[in-house]
C-alpha positions in Angstrom: -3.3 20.9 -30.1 -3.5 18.5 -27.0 -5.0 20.4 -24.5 -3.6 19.0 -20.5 -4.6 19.6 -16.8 -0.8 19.6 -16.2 -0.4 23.0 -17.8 -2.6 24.5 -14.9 -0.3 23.1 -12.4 0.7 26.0 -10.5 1.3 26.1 -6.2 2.1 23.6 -4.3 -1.2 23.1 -3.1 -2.2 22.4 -6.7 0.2 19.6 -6.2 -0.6 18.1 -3.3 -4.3 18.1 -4.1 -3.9 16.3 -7.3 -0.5 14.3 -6.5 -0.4 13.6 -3.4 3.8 15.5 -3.5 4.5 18.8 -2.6 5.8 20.8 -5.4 9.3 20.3 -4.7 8.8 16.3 -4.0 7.2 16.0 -7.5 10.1 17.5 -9.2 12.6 15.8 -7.1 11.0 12.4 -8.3 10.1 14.1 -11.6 14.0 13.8 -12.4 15.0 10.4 -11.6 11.5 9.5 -13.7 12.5 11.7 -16.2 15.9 9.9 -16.8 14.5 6.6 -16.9 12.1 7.2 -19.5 14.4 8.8 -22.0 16.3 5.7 -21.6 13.1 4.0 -22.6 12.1 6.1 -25.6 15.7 5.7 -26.3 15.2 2.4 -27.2 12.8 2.7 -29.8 14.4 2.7 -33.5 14.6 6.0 -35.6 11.3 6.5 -37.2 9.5 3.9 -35.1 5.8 4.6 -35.0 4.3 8.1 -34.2 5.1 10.7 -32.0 4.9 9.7 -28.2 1.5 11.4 -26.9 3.6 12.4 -23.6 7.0 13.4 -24.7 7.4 15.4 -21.0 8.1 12.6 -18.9 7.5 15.1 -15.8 3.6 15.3 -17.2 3.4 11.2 -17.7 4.6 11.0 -13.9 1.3 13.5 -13.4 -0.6 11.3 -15.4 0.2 8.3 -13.0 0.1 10.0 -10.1 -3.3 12.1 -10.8 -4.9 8.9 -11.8 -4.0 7.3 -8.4 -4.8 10.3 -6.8 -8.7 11.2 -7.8 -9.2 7.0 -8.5 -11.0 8.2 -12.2 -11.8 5.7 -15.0 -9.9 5.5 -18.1 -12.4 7.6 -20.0 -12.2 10.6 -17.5 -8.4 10.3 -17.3 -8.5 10.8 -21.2 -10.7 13.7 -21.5 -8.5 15.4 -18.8 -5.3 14.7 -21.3 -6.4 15.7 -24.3 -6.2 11.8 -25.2 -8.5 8.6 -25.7 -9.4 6.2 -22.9 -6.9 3.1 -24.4 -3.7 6.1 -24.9 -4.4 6.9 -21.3 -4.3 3.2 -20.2 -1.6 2.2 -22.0 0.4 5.2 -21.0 -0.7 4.1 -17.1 1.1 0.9 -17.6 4.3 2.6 -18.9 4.7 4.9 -15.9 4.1 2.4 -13.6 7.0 0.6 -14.6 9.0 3.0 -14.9 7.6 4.8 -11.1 8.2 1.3 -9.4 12.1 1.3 -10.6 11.9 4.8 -9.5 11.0 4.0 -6.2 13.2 0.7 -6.0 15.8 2.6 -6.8 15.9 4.6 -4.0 15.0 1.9 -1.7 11.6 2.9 -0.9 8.8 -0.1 -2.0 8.1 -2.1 0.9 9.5 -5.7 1.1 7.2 -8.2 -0.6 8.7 -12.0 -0.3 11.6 -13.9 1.9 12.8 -16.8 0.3 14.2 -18.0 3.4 14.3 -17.9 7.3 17.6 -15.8 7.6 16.9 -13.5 4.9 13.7 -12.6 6.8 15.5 -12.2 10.1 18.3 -10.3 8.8 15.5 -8.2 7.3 13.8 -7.2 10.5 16.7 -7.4 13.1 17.4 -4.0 13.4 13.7 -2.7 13.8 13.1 -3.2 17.5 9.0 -2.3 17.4 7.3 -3.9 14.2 3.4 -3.1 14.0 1.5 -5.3 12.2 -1.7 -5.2 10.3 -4.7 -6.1 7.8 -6.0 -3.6 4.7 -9.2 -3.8 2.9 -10.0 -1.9 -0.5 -13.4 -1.9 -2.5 -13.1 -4.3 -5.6 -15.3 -4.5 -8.5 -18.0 -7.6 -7.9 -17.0 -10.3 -9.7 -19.6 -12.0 -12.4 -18.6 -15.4 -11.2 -20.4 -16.8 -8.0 -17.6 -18.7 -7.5 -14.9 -15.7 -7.6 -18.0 -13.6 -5.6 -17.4 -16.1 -2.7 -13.9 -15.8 -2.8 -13.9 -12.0 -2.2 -17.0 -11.3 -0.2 -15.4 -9.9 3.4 -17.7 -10.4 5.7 -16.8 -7.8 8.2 -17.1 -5.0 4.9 -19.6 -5.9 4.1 -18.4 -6.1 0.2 -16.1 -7.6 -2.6 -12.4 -6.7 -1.1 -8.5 -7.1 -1.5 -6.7 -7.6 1.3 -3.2 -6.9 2.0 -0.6 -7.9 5.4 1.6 -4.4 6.5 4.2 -4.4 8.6 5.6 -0.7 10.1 7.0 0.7 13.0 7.1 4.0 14.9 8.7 6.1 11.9 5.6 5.0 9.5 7.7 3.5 7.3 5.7 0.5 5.5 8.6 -2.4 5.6 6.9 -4.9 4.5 3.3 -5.5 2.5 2.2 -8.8 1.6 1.1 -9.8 -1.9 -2.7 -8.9 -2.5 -5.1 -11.6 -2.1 -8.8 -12.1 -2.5 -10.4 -11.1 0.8 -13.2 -14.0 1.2 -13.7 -15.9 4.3 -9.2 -15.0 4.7 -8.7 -13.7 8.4 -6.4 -11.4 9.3 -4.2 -13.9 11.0 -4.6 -16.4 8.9 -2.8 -14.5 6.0 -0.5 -13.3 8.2 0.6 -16.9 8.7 0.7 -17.5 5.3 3.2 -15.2 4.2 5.0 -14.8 7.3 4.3 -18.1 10.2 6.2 -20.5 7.9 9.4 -19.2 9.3 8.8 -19.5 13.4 11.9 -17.4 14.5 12.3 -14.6 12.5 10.8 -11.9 15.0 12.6 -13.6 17.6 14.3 -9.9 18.0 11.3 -7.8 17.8 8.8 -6.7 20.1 5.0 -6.9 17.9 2.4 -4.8 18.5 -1.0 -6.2 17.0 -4.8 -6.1 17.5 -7.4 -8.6 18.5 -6.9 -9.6 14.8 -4.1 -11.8 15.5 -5.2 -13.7 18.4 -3.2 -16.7 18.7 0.4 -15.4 17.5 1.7 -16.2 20.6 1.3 -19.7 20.3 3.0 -20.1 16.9 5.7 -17.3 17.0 8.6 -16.8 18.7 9.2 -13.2 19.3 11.1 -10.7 22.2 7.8 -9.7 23.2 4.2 -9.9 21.6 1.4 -7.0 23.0 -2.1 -8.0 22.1 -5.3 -6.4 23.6 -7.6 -8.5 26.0 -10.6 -10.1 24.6 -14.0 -9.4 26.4 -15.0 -13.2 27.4 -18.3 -14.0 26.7 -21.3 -14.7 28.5 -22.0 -17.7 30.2 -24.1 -18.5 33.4 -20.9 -18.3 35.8 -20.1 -14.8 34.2 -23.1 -13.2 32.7 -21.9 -10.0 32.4 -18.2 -10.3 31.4 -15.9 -7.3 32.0 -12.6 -5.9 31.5 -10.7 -5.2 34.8 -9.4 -1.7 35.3 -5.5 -3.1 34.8 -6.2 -5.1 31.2 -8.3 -1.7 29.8 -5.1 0.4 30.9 -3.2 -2.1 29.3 -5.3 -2.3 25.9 -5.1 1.7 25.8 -0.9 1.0 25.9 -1.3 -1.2 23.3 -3.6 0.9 21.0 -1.2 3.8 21.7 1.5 2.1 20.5 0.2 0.4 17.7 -2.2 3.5 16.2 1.2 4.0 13.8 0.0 0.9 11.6 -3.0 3.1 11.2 -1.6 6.0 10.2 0.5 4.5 8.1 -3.0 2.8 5.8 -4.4 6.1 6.2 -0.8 7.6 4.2 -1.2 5.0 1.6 -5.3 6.0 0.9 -4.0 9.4 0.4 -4.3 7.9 -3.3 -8.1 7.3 -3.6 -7.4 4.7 -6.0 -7.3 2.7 -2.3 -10.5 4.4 -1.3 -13.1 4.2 -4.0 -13.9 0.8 -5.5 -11.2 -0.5 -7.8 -12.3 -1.3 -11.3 -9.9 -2.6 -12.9 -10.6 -6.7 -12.5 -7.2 -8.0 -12.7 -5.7 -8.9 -8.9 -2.3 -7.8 -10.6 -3.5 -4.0 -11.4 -4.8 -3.7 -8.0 -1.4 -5.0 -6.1 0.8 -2.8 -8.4 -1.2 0.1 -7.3 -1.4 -0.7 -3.3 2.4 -0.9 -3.6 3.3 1.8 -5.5 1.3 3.6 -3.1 3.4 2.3 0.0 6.6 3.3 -1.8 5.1 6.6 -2.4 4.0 7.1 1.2 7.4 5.4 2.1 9.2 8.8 -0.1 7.1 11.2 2.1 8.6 9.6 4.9 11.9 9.3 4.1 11.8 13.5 3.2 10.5 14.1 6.7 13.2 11.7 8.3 15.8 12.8 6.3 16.3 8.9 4.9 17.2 10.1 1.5 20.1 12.4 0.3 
C-alpha cells in the first residue's frame, strides 16, 4: 500500500503551508484539474500499461503544487509519495500540462509574446498604470565555462534566470517575458528585447519603473513615464553630489507607486521552487515553473478581486 502526505491533509492551514491555496481554492482548482485529467487517462486504450500511480487527480494537483511549494528534489518528492524519484518526475510533467490549461482556461497565465504592434496595444490599452520589472532566481552552475558566463549576474552575485514582469495596482502579473540566461543582460536591455521593438504600444499608459530602466524615455512613446533620479557622480565641480529635497519627494512617489511590482515577485516566490536554487538544468523547466507560478498568484488574485465567477 502507497503510503501519501496527501492523506494528512487536513485545515486549511495545512493547505496553505504546503500549497500555497487555501482549502477552498485548492478544491475549486482541484475540479477543473480533475476534469481535464480523466479526459487524459481517458485516452489511454483498455488494458494499456499498469495502473496509474495517482488515480486521484485532486492528489496529482498536490503533487505539483507541493513540489513547487517546498522546491524538493525528485528523490524527496518520491519518498513523500510512496513512489520512486523517475514516477515522481514524470508525474511532475503530466500535471504541469494539464495545470497550465487549467490556468489558461480561466484566463489567468500572464501574456508571454505579441506578434505584432496592435495586438500589443490592444493588450495594454485598458490598463492605465503598468509597473514594470526584472526577476532573478538561483540556477544550477553550469559545467560549461561558456554557459557559466552566460548566466553569472553580476549584481547576485550567482548563476541566475531572469525574467521581464509587467503589473499594475491590482497585482495582477499581465505580462512575463520568456526566461533568459541572466549573464551580463540588463534589466532594460531585455526589456527592449521583448517589448522596445514596437515603439507605441504604451502610448496609453502611464509606466512606473526603477533606476533599472534608465533611458526608456528616449526610445518609448508612452502617456507618462515615472523614473527615480539618479545620484550624479563625483566630479571636481560637484564633489559631493546630492539629491534636492523636490527629486527625493518625488523618488518616494515613485517607489510608492511602483512597490506593487514587488509585491507582486514576492506572490510568485510564495512557491520556493523561485527561491532556492533551481536544479533542474533545462531553461524550459525553469520558465514553465516561473509561469505557472504567475498564473497561480494571478488565481489568488482574481479570488480576492472577485475576477472569476
Amino acid at each position: 500500500m502507497r503510503i501519501s502526505i496527501f492523506n494528512n491533509l487536513r485545515t486549511d492551514r495545512d493547505h496553505t503551508s504546503s500549497t500555497g491555496l487555501t482549502k477552498s481554492q485548492f478544491e475549486e482548482l482541484a475540479q477543473d484539474f480533475c476534469e481535464l485529467y480523466s479526459v487524459a487517462q481517458n485516452q489511454f486504450p483498455e488494458n494499456f500499461g499498469n495502473d496509474p500511480a495517482f488515480p486521484d487527480g485532486r492528489e496529482l494537483l498536490f503533487l505539483l503544487l507541493y513540489y513547487k511549494k517546498t522546491g524538493t528534489t525528485f528523490d524527496l518528492l518520491g519518498l513523500s509519495f510512496g513512489v520512486v524519484r523517475s514516477t515522481a518526475h514524470n508525474y511532475v510533467q503530466i500535471a504541469k500540462i494539464i495545470l497550465r490549461s487549467v490556468l489558461e482556461r480561466k484566463k489567468l497565465l500572464p501574456k508571454r509574446f505579441f506578434a505584432t504592434e496592435s495586438e500589443a496595444e490592444e493588450f495594454f490599452k485598458d490598463i492605465p498604470h503598468l509597473m514594470i520589472d526584472a526577476v532573478e532566481r538561483q540556477m544550477q552552475r553550469p559545467d560549461n565555462q561558456e554557459e557559466q558566463k552566460k548566466a553569472y549576474s553580476v549584481k547576485k552575485k550567482f548563476c541566475a534566470y531572469k525574467n521581464t514582469i509587467i503589473t499594475s495596482y491590482n497585482k495582477f502579473i499581465y505580462y512575463l517575458s520568456e526566461t533568459v540566461l541572466a549573464g551580463k543582460i540588463h534589466d532594460f536591455n531585455l526589456f527592449k528585447t521583448d517589448l522596445c521593438v514596437f515603439k507605441n504600444i504604451f502610448r496609453n499608459n502611464t509606466l512606473w519603473v526603477d533606476l533599472g530602466y534608465l533611458g526608456i524615455k528616449d526610445i518609448l512613446s508612452a502617456l507618462e513615464i515615472h523614473i527615480p533620479y539618479k545620484v550624479l557622480r563625483k566630479s571636481k565641480k560637484n564633489p559631493n553630489p546630492k539629491l534636492t529635497v523636490e527629486q527625493k519627494e518625488y523618488n518616494t512617489f515613485v517607489g510608492k507607486n511602483r512597490v506593487v511590482v514587488e509585491n507582486s515577485i514576492a506572490g510568485m516566490k510564495r512557491y520556493n521552487i523561485l527561491v532556492n536554487k533551481f536544479r533542474n538544468k533545462t531553461v524550459k523547466s525553469a520558465d514553465d515553473m516561473i509561469e505557472l507560478s504567475a498564473g497561480l498568484w494571478n488565481f489568488r488574485v482574481a479570488k480576492r478581486l472577485n475576477m472569476i465567477p
